[in-house]
ROMARMI-362601 format. One record per residue: x, y, z of N, C-alpha, C, CB in turn. Coordinates in steps of 0.2 Angstrom, whole numbers, plus 5000, padded with zeros to 4 digits. Glycine has a CB too. Example, Ala and Ser with C-alpha at 12.3 -4.5 7.8 and 13.67 -1.06 7.14 Angstrom:
2
506649725039506249785039506649845039505749785045
506449895035506849955036506450005039507049975029
//
This chain:
58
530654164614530554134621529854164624531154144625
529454124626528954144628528854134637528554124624
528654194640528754204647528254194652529054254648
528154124654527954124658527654144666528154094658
527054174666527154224671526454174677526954334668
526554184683526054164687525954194692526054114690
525454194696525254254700525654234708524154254700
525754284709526354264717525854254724527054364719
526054214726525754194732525454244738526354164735
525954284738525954334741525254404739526754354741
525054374731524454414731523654404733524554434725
523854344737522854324738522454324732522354384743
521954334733521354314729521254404727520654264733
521454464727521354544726521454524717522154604731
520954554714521054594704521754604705520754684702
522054664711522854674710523354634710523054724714
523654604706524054564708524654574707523854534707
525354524708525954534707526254474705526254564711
526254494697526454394693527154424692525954364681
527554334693528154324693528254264686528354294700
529154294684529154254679529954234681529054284671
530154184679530954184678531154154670531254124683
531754194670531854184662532654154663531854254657
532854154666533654114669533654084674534354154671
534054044675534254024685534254064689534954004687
534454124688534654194693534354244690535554224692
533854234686533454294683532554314683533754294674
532354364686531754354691531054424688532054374702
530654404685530354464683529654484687530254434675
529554534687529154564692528554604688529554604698
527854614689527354654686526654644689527254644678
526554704688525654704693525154714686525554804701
524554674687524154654685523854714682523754614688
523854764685523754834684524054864676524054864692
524554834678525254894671525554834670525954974675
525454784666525754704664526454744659525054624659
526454794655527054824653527654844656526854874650
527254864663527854884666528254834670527854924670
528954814669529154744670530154774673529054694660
529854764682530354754684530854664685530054784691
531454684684531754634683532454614687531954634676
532554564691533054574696533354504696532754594704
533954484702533954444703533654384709534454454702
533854304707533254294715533754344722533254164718
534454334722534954354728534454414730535854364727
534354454727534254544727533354554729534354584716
532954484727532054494730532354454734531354464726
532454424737532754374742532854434747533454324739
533254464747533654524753532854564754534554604749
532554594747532254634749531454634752532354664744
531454524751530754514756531054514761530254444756
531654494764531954464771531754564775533154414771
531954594769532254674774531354704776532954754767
530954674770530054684770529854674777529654624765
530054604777529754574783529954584789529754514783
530654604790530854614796530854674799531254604796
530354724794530354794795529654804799530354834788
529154744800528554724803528454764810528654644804
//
């Protein structure tokens, strides 16, 4: 299976970026352009809490 990654909204037009992939319904993959090996993996419920708790920390 080959995994689809795109660059996340939230990175602008910056070199650094943060590509997203999903590989399931509920399954969410995370990696900066920087270190594309290192590959955080979560669910959407779990990035979901952890932009809402991001943003509300403003």
């Amino acid at each position: 299976m080959t995994t689809h990654w795109q660059k996340s909204t939230y990175s602008g037009d910056a070199s650094n970026c943060v590509n997203v992939a999903a590989s399931a319904p509920d399954t969410i993959h995370l990696r900066e352009s920087d270190t594309p090996e290192v590959i955080l993996t979560t669910t959407t419920d779990r990035l979901r809490h952890l932009i809402h708790t991001l943003k509300s920390a403003r």
